[in-house]
C-alpha positions as CSV (number, residue, x, y, z in Angstrom):
1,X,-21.4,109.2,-44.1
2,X,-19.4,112.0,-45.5
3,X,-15.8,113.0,-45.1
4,X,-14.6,114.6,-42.1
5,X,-12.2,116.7,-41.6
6,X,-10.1,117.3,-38.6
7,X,-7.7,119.9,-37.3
8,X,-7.2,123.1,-35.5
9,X,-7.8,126.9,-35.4
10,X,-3.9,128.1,-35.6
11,X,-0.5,126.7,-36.3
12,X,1.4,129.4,-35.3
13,X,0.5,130.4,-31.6
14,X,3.5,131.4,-29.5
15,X,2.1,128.9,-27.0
16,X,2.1,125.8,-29.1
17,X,5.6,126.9,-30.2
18,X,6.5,126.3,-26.5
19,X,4.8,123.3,-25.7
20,X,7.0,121.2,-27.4
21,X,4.2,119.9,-29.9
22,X,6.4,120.7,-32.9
23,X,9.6,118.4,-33.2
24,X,12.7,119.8,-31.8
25,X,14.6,119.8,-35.3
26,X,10.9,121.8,-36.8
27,X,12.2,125.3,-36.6
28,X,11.0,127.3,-39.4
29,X,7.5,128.6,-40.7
30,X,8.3,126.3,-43.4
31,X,8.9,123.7,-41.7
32,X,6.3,123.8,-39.1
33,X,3.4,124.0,-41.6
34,X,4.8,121.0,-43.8
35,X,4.9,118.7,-40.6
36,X,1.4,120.4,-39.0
37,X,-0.2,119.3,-42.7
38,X,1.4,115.5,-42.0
39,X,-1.0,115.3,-38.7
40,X,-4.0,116.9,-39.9
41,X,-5.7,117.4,-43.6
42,X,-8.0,121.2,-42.3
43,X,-6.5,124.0,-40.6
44,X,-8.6,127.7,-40.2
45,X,-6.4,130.4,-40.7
46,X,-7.1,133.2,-37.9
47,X,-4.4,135.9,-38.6
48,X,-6.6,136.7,-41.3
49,X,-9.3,138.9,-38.8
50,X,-6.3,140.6,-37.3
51,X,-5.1,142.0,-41.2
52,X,-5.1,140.8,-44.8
53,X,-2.5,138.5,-45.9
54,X,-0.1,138.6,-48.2
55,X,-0.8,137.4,-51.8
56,X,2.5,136.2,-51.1
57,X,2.4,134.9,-48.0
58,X,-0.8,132.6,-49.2
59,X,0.9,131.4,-52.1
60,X,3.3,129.7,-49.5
61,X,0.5,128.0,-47.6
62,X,-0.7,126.8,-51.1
63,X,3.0,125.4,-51.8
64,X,3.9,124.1,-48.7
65,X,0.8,121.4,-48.0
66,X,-0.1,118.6,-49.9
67,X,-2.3,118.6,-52.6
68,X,-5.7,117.5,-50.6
69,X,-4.7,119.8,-47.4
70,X,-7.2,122.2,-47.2
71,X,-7.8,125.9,-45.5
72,X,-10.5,127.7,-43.9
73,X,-9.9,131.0,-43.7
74,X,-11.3,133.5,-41.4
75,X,-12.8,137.2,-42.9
76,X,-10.6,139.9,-41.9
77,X,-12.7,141.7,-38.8
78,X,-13.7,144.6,-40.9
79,X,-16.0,142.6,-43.2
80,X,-17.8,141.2,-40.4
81,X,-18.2,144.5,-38.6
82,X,-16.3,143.8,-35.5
83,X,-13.7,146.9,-34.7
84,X,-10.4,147.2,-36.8
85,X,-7.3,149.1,-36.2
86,X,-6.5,151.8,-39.2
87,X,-3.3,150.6,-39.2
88,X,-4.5,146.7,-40.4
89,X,-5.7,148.5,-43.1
90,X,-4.1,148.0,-46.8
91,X,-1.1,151.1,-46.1
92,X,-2.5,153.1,-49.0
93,X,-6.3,153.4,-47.8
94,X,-5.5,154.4,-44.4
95,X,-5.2,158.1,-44.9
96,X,-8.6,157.4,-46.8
97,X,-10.2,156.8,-43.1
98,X,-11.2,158.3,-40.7
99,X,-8.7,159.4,-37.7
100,X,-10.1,157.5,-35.1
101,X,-8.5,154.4,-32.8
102,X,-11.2,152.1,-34.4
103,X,-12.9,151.7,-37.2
104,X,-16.3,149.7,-38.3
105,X,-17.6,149.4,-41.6
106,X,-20.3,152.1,-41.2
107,X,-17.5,154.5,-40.5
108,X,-15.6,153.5,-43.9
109,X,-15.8,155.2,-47.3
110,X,-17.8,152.7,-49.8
111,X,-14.7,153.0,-52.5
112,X,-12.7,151.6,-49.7
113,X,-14.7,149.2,-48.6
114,X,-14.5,147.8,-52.0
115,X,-11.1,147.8,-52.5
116,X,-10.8,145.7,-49.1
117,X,-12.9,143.4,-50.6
118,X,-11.4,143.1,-53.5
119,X,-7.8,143.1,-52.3
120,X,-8.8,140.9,-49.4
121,X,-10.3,138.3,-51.9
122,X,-7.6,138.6,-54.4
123,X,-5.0,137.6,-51.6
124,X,-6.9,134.2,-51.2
125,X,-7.2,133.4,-54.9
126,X,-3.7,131.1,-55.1
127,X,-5.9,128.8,-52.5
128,X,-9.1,128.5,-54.1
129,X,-7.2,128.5,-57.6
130,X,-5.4,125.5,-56.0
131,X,-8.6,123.8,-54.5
132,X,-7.0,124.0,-51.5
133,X,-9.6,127.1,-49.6
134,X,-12.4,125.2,-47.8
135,X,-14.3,127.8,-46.8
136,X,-14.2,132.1,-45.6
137,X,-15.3,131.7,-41.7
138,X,-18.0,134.9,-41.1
139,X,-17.8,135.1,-37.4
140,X,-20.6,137.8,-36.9
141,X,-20.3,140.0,-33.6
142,X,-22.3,139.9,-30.6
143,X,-23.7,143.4,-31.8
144,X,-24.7,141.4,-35.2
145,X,-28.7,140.3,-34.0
146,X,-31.2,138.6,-36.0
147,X,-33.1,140.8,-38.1
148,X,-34.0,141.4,-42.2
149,X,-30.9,144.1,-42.7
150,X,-28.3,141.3,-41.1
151,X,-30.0,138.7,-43.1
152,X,-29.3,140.7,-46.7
153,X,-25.5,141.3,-45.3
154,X,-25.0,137.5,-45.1
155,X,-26.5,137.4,-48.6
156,X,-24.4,140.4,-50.0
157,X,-20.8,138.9,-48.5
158,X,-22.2,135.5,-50.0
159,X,-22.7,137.1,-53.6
160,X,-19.3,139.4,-53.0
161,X,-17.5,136.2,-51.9
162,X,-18.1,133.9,-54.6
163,X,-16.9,131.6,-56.2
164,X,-15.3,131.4,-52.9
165,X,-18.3,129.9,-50.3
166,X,-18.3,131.1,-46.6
167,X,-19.8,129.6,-43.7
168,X,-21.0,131.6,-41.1
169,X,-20.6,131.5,-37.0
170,X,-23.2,133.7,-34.8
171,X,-22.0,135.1,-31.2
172,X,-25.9,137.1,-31.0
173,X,-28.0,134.5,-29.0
174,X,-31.0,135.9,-31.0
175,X,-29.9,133.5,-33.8
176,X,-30.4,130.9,-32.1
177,X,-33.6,131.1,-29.9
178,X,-36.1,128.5,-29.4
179,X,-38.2,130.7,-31.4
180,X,-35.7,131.7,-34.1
181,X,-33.0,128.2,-34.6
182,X,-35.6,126.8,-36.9
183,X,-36.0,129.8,-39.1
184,X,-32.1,131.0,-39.0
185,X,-30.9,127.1,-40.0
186,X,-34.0,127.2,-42.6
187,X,-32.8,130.6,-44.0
188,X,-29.1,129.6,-44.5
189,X,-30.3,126.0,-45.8
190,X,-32.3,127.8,-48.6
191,X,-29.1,129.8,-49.9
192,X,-26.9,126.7,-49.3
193,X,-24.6,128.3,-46.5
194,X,-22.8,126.4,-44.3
195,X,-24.1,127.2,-40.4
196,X,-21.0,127.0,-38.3
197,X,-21.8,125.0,-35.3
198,X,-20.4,125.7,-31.7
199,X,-19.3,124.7,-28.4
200,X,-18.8,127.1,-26.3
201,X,-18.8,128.8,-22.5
202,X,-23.3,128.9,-22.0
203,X,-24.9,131.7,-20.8
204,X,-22.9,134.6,-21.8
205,X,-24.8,137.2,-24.2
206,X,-22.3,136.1,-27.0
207,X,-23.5,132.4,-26.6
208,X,-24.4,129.9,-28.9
209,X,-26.6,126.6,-27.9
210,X,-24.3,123.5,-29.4
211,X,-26.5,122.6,-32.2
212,X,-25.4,120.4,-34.6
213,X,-26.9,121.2,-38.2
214,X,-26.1,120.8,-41.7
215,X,-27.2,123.6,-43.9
216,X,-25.5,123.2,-46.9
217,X,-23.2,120.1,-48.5
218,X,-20.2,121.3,-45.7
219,X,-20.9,121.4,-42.4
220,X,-18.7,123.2,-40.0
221,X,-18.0,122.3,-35.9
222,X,-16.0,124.9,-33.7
223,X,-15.0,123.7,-30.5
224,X,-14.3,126.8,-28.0
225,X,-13.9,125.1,-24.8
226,X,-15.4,125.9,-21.5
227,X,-13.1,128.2,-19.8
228,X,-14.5,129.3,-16.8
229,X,-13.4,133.1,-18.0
230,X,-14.6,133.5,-21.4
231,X,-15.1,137.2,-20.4
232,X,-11.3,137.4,-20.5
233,X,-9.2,139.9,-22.5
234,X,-6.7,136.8,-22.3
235,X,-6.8,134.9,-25.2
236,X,-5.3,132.5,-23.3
237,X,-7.9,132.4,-20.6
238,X,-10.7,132.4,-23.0
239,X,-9.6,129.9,-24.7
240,X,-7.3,128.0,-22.3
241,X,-9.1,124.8,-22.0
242,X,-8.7,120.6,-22.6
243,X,-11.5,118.4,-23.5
244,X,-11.4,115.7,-21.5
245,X,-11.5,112.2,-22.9
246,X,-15.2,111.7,-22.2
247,X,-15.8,115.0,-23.8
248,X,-14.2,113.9,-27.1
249,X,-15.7,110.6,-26.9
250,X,-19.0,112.2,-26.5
251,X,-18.8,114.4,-29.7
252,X,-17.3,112.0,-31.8
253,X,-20.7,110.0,-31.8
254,X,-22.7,113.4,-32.5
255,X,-20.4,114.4,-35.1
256,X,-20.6,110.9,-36.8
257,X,-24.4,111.3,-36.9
258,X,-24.0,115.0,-38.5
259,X,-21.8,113.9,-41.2
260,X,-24.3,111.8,-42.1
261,X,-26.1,115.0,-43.7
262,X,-23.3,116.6,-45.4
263,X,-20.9,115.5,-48.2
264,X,-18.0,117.0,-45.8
265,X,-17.5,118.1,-42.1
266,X,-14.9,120.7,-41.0
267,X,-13.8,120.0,-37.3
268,X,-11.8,122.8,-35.9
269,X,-10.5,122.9,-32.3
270,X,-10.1,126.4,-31.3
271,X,-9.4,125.9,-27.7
272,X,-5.9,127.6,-28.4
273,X,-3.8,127.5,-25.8
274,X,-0.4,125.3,-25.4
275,X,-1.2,122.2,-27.6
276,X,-4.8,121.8,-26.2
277,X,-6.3,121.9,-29.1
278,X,-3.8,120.0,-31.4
279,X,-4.0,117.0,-28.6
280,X,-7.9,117.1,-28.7
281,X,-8.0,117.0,-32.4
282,X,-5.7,113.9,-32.3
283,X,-8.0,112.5,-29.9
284,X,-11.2,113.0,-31.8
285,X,-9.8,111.6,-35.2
286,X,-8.1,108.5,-33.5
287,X,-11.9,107.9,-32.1
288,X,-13.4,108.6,-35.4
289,X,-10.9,105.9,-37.5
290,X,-9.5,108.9,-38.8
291,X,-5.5,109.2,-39.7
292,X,-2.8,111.6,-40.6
293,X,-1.8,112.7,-44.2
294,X,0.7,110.9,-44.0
295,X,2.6,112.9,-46.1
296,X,6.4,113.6,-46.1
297,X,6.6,116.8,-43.9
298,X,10.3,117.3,-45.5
């Protein structure tokens, strides 16, 4: 069986501040990453949709884990076609766009496009330099169907990406069709991308059957939860939901057996809401033998 690796989509949420998961005397960003990266070895970065980072700003993740801790990070939402405010742009490109209150890629300039790219990638390089950047998380849109043009884009952000790898996460149930799951796994198996699989809130247009495969040497679970209002502009309602123990029990034995086809497994609880997802993510690796770090978080 190959490594897995446990943790959660999001250190930072205002709601995990106030939970009282972080020690009393853990007060700064500093601090709270150094003792998040003594309970778990993975976290997915998520700020990253909502704007670019900071080269900066990454070189501080880089500095303040230990040297196995590792990052998924997830593609800023114009490079996966989902809606982007002009003002998450890079300041100097934004009078280079159109006026308009959102922007997709199809309404961008190609010259700009490419400097997102490259600025975007650039940003990320002290992680990968580091060995520390797991993998860029594609999360396609519902509008993102299965088709030959969608195909290529996967390709072309696999080629733009590299030698960084993604992994890639559908919300268009056309992936994932009786008819179509065996040809969309065989298609990323045969470039070696890593399929992202889900749990998530069932039938809903943007869901995804919880299929466990392993495309590539990393596989990748997401857990979502089951909130009862998925439709929700709430984050917090969308995502404001605890596995309970049976749950976690329950995957732990089907995430064993997918680990047994990849070198290493990324388990991410994104069930973000309070310490939901930090508590089930404890849960899991206690059941799976797993431990912390165990690194000094001062």
């Amino acid at each position: 069986m190959g490594d897995i690796l446990i943790g959660t989509a999001s250190w930072t949420d205002k709601t995990l501040l106030a939970s009282g998961w972080y020690p009393p005397e853990v007060k700064t960003a500093e601090q709270r990453l150094r003792f998040y990266a003594s309970q778990f070895p993975l976290v997915e970065v998520d700020a990253t949709y909502y704007a670019p980072p900071a080269e900066q700003t990454v070189g501080y993740w880089r500095d303040r884990t230990p040297e196995h801790f590792t990052f998924n990070v997830k593609a800023f939402s114009l490079l996966t076609q989902h809606p982007t405010r002009p003002g998450a742009l890079y300041k100097d490109l934004r009078e280079k766009v159109p006026d308009k209150k959102n922007l997709y890629l199809k309404d961008v300039p190609d010259e700009v496009t490419e400097e997102v790219w490259q600025r975007f990638l650039d940003s990320l390089w002290p992680l990968h330099e580091a060995g520390k950047l797991g993998a860029l998380l594609f999360q396609f849109p519902q509008w993102f169907p299965i088709g030959k043009h969608n195909r290529e884009y996967i390709l072309r952000v696999k080629e733009r990406c590299a030698p960084m790898r993604i992994c890639v996460e559908f919300r268009n149930r056309t992936w994932m069709t009786e008819e179509n799951q065996a040809g969309t796994l065989d298609f990323l198996t045969s470039y070696g991308i890593p399929y992202v699989s889900v749990d998530m809130p069932q039938g809903h247009p943007s869901s995804i059957p919880p299929v466990l495969a392993a495309t590539s040497d990393l596989a990748v679970v997401r857990f979502h939860g089951h909130s009862d209002k998925w439709t929700s502009n709430d984050i917090y309602e969308r995502f404001g939901y605890f596995y309970s123990e049976d749950e976690v029990r329950d995957w732990a034995g089907r995430i064993r057996n997918l680990a047994q086809h990849a070198e290493t497994t990324h388990v991410l609880y994104n069930n973000c809401r309070s310490d939901f997802s930090q508590r089930n993510a404890a849960q899991l690796a206690a059941l799976l033998g797993d431990r912390p770090t165990g690194s000094d978080p001062y």
